[in-house]
C-alpha positions in Angstrom: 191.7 139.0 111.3 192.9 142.2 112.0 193.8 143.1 108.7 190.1 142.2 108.0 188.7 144.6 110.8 190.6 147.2 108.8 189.3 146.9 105.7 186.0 146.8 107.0 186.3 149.8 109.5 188.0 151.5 106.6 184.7 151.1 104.3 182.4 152.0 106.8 184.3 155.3 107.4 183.9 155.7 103.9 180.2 155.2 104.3 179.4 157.3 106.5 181.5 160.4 105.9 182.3 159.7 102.3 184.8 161.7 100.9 183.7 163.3 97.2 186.1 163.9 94.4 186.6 166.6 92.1 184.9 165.9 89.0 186.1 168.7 85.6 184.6 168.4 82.4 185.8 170.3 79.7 184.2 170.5 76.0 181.6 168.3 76.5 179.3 168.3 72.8 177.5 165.5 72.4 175.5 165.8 68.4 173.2 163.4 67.2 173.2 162.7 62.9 169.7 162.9 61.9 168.8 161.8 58.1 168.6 165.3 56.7 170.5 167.4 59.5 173.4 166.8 62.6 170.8 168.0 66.2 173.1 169.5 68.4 172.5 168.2 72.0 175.4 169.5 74.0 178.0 172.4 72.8 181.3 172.9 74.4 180.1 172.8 78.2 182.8 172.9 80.4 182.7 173.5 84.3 183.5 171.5 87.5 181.9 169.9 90.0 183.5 169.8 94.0 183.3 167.1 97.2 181.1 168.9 99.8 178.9 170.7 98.1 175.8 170.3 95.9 175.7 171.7 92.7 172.3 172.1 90.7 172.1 171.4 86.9 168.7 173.7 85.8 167.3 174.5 82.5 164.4 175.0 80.3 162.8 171.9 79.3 165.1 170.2 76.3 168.1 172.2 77.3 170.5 169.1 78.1 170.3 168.8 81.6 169.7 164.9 81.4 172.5 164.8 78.7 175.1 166.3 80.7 174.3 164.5 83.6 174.7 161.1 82.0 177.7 162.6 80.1 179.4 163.0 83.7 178.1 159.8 85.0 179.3 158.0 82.0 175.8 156.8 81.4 174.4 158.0 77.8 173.1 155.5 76.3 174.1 154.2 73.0 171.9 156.0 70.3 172.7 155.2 66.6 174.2 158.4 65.2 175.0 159.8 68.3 178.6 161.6 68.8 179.7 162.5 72.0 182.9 164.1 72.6 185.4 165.8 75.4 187.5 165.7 78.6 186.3 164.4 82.3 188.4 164.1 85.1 188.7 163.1 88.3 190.6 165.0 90.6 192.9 166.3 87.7 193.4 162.3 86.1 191.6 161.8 82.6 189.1 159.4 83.1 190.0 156.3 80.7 188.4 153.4 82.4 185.0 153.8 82.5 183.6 150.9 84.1 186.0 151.8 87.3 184.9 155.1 87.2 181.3 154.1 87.0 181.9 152.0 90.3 183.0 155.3 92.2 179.5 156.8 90.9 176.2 156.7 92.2 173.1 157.6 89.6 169.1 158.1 91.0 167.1 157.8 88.4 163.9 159.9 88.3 161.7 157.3 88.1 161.7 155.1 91.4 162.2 151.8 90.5 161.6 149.5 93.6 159.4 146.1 94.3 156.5 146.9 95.8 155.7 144.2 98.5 159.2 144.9 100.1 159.8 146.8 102.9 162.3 149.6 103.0 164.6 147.9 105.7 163.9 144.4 103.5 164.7 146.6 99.7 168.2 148.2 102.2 169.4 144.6 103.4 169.4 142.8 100.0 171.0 145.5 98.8 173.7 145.3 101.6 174.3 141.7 101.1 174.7 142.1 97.7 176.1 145.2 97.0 178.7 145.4 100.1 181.7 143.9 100.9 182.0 140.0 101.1 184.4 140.7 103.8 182.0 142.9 106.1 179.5 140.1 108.3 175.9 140.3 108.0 175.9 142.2 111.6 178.3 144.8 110.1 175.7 145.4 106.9 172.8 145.2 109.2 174.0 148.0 111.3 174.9 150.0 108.0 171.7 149.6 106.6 170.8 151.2 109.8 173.0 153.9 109.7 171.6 154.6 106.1 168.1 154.8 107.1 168.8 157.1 110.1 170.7 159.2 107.8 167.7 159.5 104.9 165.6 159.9 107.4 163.5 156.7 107.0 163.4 155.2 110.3 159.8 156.2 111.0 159.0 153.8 107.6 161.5 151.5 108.0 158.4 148.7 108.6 156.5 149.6 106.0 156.0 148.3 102.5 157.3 150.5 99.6 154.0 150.4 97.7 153.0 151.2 94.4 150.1 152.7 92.5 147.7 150.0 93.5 149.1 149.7 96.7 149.3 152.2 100.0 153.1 152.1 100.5 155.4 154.6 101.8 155.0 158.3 100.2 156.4 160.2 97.8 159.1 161.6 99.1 160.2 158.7 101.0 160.1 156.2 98.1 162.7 159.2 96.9 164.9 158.8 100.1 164.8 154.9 99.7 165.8 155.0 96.0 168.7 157.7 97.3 169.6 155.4 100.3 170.3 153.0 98.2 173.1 154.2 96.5 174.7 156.0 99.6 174.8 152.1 100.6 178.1 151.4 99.1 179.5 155.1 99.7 180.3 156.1 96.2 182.6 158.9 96.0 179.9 160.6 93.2 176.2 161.3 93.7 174.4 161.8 90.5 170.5 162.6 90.4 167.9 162.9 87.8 165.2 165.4 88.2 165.1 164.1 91.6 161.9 166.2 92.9 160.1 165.1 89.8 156.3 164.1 90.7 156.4 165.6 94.2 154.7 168.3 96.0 156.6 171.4 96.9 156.7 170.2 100.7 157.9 166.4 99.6 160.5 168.1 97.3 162.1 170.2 99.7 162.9 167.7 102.3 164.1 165.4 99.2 166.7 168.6 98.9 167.9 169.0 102.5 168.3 165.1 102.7 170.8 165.5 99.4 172.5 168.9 101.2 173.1 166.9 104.8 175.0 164.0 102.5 176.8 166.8 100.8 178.0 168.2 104.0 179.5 164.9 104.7 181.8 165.2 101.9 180.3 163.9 98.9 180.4 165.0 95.5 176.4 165.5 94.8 175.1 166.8 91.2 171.5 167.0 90.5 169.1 168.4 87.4 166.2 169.5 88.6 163.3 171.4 86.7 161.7 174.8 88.7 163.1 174.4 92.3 161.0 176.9 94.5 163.0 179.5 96.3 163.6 177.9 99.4 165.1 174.6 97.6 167.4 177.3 95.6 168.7 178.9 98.3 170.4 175.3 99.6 172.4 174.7 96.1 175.9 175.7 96.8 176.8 175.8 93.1 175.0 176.0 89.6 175.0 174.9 86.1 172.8 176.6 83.6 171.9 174.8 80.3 170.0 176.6 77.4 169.7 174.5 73.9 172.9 172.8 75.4 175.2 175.4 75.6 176.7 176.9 78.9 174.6 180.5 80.4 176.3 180.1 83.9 178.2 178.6 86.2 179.4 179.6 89.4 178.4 179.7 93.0 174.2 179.6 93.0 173.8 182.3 95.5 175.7 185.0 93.0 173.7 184.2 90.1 171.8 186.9 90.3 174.5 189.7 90.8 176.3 187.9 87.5 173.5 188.9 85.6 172.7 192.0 86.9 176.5 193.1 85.7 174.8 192.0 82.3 172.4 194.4 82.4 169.5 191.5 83.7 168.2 192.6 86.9 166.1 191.0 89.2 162.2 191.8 90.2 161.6 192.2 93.8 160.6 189.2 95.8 161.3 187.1 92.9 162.4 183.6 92.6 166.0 183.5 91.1 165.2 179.9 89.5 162.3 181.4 87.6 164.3 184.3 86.9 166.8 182.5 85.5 165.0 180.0 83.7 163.0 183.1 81.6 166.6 184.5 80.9 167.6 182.0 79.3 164.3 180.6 77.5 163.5 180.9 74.0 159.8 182.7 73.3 158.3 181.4 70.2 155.0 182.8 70.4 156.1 185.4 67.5 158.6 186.3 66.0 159.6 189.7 67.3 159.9 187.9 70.6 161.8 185.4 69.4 164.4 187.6 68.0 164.3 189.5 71.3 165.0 186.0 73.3 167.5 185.0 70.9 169.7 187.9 71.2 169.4 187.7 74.9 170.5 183.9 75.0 173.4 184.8 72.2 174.5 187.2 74.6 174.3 185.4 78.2 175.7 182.6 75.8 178.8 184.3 74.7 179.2 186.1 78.1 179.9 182.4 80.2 182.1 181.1 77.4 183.9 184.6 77.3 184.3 184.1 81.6 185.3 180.1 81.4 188.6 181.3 79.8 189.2 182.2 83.3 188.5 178.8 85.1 185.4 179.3 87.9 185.6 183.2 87.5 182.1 183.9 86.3 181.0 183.9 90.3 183.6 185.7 91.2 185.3 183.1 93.7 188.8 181.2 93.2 188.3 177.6 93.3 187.6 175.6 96.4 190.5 173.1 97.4 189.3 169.8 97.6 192.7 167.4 97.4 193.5 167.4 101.1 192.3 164.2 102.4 190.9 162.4 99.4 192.5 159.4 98.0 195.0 159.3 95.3 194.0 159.0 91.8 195.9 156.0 91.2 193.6 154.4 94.1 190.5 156.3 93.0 190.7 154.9 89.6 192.6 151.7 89.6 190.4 149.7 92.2 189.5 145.9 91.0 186.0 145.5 91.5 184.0 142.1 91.3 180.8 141.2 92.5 180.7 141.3 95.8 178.0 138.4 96.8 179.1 134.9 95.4 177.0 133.6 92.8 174.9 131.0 95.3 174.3 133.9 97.8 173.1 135.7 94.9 170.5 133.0 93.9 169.4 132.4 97.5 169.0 136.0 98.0 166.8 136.1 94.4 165.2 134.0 95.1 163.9 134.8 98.8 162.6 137.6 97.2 160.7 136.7 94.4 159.1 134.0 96.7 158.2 137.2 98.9 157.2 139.1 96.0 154.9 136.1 94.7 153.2 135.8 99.0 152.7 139.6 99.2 150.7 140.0 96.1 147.5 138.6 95.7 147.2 139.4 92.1 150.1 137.2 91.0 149.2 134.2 93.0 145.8 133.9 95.1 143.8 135.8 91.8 145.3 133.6 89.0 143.9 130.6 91.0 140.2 132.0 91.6 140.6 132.3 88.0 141.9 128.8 87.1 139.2 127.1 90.0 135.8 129.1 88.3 137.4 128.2 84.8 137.7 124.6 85.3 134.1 124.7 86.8 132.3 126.1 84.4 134.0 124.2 81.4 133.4 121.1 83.4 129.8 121.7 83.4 129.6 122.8 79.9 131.0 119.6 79.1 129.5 117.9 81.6 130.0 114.0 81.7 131.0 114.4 77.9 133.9 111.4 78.0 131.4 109.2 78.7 129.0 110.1 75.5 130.6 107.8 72.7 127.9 108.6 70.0 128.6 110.2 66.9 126.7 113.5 67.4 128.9 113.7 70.7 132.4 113.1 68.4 133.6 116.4 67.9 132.8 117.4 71.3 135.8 116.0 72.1 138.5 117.6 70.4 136.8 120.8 70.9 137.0 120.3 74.9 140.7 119.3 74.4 141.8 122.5 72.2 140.0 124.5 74.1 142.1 123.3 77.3 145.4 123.7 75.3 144.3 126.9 74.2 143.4 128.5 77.4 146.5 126.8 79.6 149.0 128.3 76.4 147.4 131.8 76.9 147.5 131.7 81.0 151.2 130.8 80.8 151.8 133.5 78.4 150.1 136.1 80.1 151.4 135.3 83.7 154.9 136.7 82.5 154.2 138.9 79.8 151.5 141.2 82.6 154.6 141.4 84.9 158.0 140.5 84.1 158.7 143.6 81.6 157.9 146.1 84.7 160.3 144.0 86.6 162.6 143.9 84.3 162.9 147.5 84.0 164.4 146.7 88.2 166.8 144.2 87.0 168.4 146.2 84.6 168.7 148.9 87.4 170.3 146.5 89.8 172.5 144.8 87.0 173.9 148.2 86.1 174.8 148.4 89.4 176.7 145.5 89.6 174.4 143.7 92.2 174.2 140.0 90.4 174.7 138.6 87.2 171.7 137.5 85.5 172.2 133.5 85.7 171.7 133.3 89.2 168.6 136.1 88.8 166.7 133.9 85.3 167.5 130.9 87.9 166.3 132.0 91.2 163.1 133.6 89.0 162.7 130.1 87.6 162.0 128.5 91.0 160.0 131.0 92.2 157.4 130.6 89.2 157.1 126.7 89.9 154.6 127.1 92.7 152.2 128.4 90.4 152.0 125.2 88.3 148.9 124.6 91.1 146.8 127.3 88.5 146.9 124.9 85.7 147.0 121.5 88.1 144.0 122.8 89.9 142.0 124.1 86.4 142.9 120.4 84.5 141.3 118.6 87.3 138.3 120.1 88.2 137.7 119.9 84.0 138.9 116.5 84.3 137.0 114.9 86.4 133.4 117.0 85.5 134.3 116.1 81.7 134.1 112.3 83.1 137.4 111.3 81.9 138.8 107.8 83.0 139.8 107.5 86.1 142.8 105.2 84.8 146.2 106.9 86.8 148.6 106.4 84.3 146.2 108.5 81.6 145.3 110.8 84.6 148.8 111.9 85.2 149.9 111.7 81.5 147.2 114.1 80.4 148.0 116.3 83.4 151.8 116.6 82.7 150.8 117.7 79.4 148.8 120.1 80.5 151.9 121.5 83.1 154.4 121.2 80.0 151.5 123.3 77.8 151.7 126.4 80.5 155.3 125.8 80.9 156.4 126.4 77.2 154.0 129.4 77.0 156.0 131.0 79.8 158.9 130.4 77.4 157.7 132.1 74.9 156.4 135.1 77.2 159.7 135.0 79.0 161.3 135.9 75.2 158.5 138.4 74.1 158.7 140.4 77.5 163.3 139.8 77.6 163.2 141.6 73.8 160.0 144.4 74.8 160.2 147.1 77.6 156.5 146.9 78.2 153.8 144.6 79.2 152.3 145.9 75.8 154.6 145.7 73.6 155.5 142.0 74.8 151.9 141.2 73.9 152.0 142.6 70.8 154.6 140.4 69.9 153.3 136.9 71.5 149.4 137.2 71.2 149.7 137.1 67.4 151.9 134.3 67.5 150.0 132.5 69.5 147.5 132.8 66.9 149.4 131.8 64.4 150.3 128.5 66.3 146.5 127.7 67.1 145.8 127.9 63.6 148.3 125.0 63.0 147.1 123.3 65.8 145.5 120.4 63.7 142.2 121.1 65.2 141.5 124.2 62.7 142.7 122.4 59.6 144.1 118.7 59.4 147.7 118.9 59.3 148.0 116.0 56.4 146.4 119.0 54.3 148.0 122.3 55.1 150.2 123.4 52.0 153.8 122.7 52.2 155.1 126.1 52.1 153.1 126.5 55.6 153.8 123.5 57.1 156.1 123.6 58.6 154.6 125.9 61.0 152.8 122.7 62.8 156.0 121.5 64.1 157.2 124.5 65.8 153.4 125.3 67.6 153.5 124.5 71.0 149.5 124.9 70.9 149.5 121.6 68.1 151.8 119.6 70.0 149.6 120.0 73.4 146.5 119.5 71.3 148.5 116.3 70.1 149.7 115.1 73.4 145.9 115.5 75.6 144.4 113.5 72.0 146.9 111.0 71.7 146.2 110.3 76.1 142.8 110.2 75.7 141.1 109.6 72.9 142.6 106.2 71.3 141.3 103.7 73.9 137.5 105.2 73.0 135.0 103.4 71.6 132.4 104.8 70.1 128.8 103.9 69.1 128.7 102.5 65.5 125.3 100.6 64.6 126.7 100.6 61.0 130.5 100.2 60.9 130.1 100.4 56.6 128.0 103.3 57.0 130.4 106.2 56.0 131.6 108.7 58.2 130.8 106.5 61.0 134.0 106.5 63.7 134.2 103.5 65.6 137.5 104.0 67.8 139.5 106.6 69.0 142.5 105.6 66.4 140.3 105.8 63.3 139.6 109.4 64.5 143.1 110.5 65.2 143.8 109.1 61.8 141.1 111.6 60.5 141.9 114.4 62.4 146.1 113.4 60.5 147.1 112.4 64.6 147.5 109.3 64.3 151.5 109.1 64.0 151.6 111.7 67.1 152.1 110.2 70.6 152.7 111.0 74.2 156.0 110.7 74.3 156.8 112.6 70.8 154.1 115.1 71.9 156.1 115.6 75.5 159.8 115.5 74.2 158.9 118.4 71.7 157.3 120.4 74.1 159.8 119.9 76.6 162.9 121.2 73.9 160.7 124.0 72.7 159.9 125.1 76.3 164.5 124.6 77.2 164.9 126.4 73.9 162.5 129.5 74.6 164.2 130.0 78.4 167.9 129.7 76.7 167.2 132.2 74.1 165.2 134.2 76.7 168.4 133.9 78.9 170.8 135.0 76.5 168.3 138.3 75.4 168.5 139.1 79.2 172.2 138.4 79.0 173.1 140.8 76.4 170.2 143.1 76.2 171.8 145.7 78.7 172.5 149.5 78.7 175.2 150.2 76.2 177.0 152.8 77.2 178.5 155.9 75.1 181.6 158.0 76.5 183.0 161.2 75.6 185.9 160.8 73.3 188.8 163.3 73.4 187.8 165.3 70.6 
């Protein structure tokens, strides 16, 4: 036990005052092989970044700031063609395991990726269970989540919902904080941020800044690109790295910026902000080309002047290096820790799944609209085909299949959209939280699995209202037979949306890929053409449509033990039995239980192979190699 309270008290000291680490890169070039030419990206940055102090990566729009940044936190994503080469280390060791060193890093992303119905205490305390120490009790996490949100600066919204476009939520800047918050939860050693006052007003932005300087003075190691920082949020960066085309035009302390380029002969206006000052220095003018000579030969020289100073390690501001070893932890420790998951893999899936239940409660559009929808469809198809099961004539024949197609056809699009309009956006969350290390994705693709059953009441509610209105027979074992069906139908179109929306990053572009197949499979449905004539080379498309083996199952339920008015059996054409039309329509050798077993494997094949596209359709990551 007391071994225990150590470990624990240990983590949270590292929480709250976490100790940074000294983070050098040297020749850092990153080059990406384009068909007819090699685009250079990065070229030959070198600098360093220390604990307790917040360094600021600026630069003109496509100067590398993101790419360096990613290069650091061992995040650039795999591009084919792309080379990326040089040194990082931490606290003087080479970095050569990238996954541990990932672990001591914390990355923000600049867009602020967060579920909506949650709360910000609720988004802090599933990350805490999942994220923190399996040692550490749930009162221990509770009160760090605390701790967290009184250091951000969120208790004031600590109740309230995070929100989204569509929905009044926390602002701006606090959605920032949360996103920060909660990757300060585990008390990385490393703080990296992406354009981290990106979409917020000047006000909104500088708090985000003084939130990022208090955790700083606490003794992390915080780096963050950022775009066109008013004055007031430049004068709180304690060091800077200016990028131009991705090569190196300062770095130093920020506040000496300006006397480093006045002893190049680059002074100053008056009242001027140094940012903007330093951004035009460095900036390429393309309008014409006399002033783009004139910028080029500036930005050779600046360019030439910071490599010229680097052979002097941290000279350029005129200031020896800050010493940052006393106190940190050893780089044997600091690079050799085993880490794991922390939550076991059935706390994971409770957790999941608690909040995908909340996430399905909170918002009205993914469970309380879909059934308004499924309640007036089944109503006004009921009364379009009002009482039509009990017409037998011939005039009435076709009637049939039509209202049974149409019910396969509108039950395979609902299940396809319900996953396709939301799962890529959440998705987008996951991939977030997997990078992170939070869960693996079985317990996640289970937990989501569960959560979607309650809304099998969409396509049980629409089937019987049409049921009953259609006149049916009220015979229980066809009742429940057609209806299961129905339920497998919507349940193998989420299958396929669940694969569409696993292999697209966008509700669009998962539609574009499952509405024409869906197409495709309604056109081999049997009710379009009669499968006994569809040319070979094509048919085998009938087996593999979900859409022709509901249409099979609902006609092989319901239509054989009809009857149907024939004054004339010899007359031809005449139909006088539900069998002699399934043998028309080429049916007649489908059945319920053939029509059920191939929808249920289709619908276990589309979540597998959706599984295994979640499985291993994850970042891949690129790291510098020694050159």
């Amino acid at each position: 036990m007391e071994a225990t309270a150590q470990i624990v008290d240990a983590h949270e000291a590292e929480i709250g005052t976490g100790k940074g680490a000294r983070i050098e890169f040297e020749h850092i070039t990153a080059q990406l092989a384009l068909k007819d030419k090699t685009k250079a990206i990065l070229t030959d940055v070198s600098a360093s970044v220390q604990s307790g102090r917040l360094t600021a990566l600026m630069g003109p729009s496509g100067s590398g700031k993101t790419s360096l940044l990613n290069a650091l936190a061992g995040r650039t994503k795999h591009i084919k063609g792309l080379k990326l080469t040089g040194t990082i280390s931490v606290n003087g060791t080479p970095v050569t395991q990238w996954s541990k060193y990932r672990r001591l890093c914390a990355y923000v992303e600049q867009d602020d990726l967060l579920f909506h119905t949650l709360t910000v205490t609720e988004t802090l305390m599933l990350a805490a269970q999942l994220r923190l120490p399996r040692k550490m009790s749930y009162a221990q996490k509770t009160e760090r989540v605390k701790q967290v949100i009184a250091e951000l600066g969120l208790r004031k919204c600590a109740d309230t919902r995070i929100g989204n476009a569509k929905v009044r939520g926390v602002s701006g800047g606090e959605r920032k904080r949360v996103s920060i918050a909660l990757e300060i939860l585990r008390g990385p050693q490393v703080l990296f941020l992406d354009e981290c006052t990106s979409g917020l007003d000047s006000f909104q932005a500088l708090r985000v800044i003084e939130t990022i300087k208090g955790l700083a003075r606490n003794g992390r190691t915080i780096v963050t690109s950022i775009h066109q920082p008013r004055s007031s949020i430049f004068s709180l960066f304690d060091d800077l790295i200016l990028l131009s085309e991705g090569k190196l035009m300062y770095f130093g302390a920020a506040q000496k910026m300006t006397d480093y380029f006045l002893k190049l002969g680059f002074e100053m206006p008056k009242n001027f902000n140094p940012a903007d000052f330093a951004l035009d220095l460095v900036s390429i003018d393309v309008r014409n080309q006399a002033l783009e000579a004139e910028s080029r030969g500036r930005f050779e020289r600046i360019a030439s002047a910071a490599a010229e100073s680097l052979k002097q390690p941290k000279q350029i501001s005129g200031e020896s290096p800050q010493d940052t070893d006393s106190g940190q932890q050893g780089d044997a420790d600091l690079l050799d820790t085993k880490y794991s998951y922390e939550a076991p893999y059935y706390l994971q899936f409770l957790l999941l799944a608690q909040r995908a239940f909340r996430q399905k409660l909170r918002d009205p559009s993914q469970l309380i609209a879909p059934f308004v929808v499924a309640v007036c469809f089944g109503t006004i198809l009921g009364f379009v085909y009002f009482r039509n099961a009990l017409n037998l004539g011939q005039k009435a024949l076709q009637d049939k299949p039509g209202l049974l197609f149409f019910i396969t056809l509108n039950q395979s699009f609902n299940g396809l959209i319900a996953v396709v309009s939301t799962f890529p956006i959440e998705k987008t969350i996951v991939n977030r939280e997997r990078s992170s290390k939070s869960y693996a994705v079985a317990p996640y693709f289970f937990s989501k699995v569960l959560a979607d059953l309650p809304m099998l009441i969409c396509p049980f509610t629409f089937y019987v209202i049409a049921y009953f209105l259609t006149g049916f027979t009220s015979e229980a074992a066809i009742f429940f037979q057609s209806v299961f069906v129905c339920l497998m139908v919507y349940l193998t179109a989420n299958g396929l949306g669940l694969v569409a929306s696993a292999l697209m990053q966008s509700p669009e572009g998962a539609q574009a890929i499952a509405m024409p197949l869906q197409l495709i499979f309604a056109l081999f449905s049997g009710f379009y053409a009669n499968t006994d004539l569809i040319p070979p080379a094509l048919a085998w498309i009938q087996y593999v449509s979900p859409i022709r083996w509901g249409f099979s199952g609902f006609m092989s339920v319901l239509i054989p033990g009809m009857v149907f008015e024939c004054p004339n059996p010899e007359l031809e054409g005449c139909v006088p039995n539900g069998h002699a039309f399934l043998v028309r329509l080429g049916l007649s050798n489908d059945s319920f239980a053939r029509s059920v077993g191939i929808l249920a494997a289709t619908m276990f094949t589309l979540q597998m192979v959706g599984f295994t596209i979640l499985t291993f359709n994850r970042a891949k990551w690129v790291v510098p190699k020694h050159a």
